[in-house]
C-alpha positions in Angstrom: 6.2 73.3 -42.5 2.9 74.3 -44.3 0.8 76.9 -42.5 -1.6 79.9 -44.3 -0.9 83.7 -44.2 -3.7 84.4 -41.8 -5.4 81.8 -39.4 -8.2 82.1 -37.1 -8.3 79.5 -35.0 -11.7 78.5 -32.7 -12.3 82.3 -32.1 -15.0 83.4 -29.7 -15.5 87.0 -28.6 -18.5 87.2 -25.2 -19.2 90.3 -24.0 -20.6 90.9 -20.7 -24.3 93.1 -20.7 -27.0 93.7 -17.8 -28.4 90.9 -18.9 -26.0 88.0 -18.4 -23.0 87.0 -21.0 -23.9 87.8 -24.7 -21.6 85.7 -27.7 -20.8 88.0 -30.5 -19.2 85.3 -31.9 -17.9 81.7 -31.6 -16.1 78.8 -33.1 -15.1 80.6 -35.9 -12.2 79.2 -37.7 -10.5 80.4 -41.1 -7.5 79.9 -43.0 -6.6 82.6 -45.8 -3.8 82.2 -47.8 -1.1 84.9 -49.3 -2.8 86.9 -52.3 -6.2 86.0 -51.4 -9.3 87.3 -51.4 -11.8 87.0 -48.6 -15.1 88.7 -48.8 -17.3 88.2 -45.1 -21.3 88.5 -46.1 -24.4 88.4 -43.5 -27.3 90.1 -41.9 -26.6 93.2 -39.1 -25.4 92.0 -36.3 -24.2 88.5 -37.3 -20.8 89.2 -35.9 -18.6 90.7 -39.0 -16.8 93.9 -37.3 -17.1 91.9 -34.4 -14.2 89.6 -36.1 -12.4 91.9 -38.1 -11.8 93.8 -35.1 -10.2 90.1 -33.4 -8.3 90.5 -36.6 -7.2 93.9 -36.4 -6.4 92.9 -32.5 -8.6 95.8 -31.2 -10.4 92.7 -29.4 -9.1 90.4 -27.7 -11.1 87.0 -28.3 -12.9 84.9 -25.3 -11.1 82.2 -26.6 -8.9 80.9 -29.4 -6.0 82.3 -31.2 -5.3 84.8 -34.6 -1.7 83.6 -36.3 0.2 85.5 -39.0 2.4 83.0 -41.1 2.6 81.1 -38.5 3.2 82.9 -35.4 0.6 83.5 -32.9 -0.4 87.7 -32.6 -3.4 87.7 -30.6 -4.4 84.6 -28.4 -7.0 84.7 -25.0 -4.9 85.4 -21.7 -7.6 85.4 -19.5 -8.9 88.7 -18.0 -7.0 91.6 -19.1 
């Protein structure tokens, strides 16, 4: 079975304001394999910490799933 070192899988991370729901971000998928290098670029605010937080598991995502070789280490359970 073929699978990469670190997958991110249709993540989305919504936080709820005074205002209504706000979407840090969403359907963000990524597959990064052993050895590689990943650099994440873009304006304030576009939602980088956001996901390397997810990563890190220091969020728990809306929806979709982070895997490490294969196995799934941080997926959405619903309200925690």
């Amino acid at each position: 079975m073929s699978y990469s070192y670190l997958s991110i899988e249709d993540v989305e991370v919504s936080f709820q304001t005074k205002g209504g729901t706000f979407t840090a971000i969403r359907n963000v998928d990524l597959k990064v394999d052993k050895g590689q290098f990943v650099s994440l670029i873009g304006h304030s605010g576009c939602g980088k910490s956001t996901l390397l937080n997810v990563v890190a598991g220091l969020v728990r995502p809306t929806r979709g799933a982070i895997l490490l070789e294969g196995e799934v280490v941080l997926r959405y359970k619903g309200r925690l």
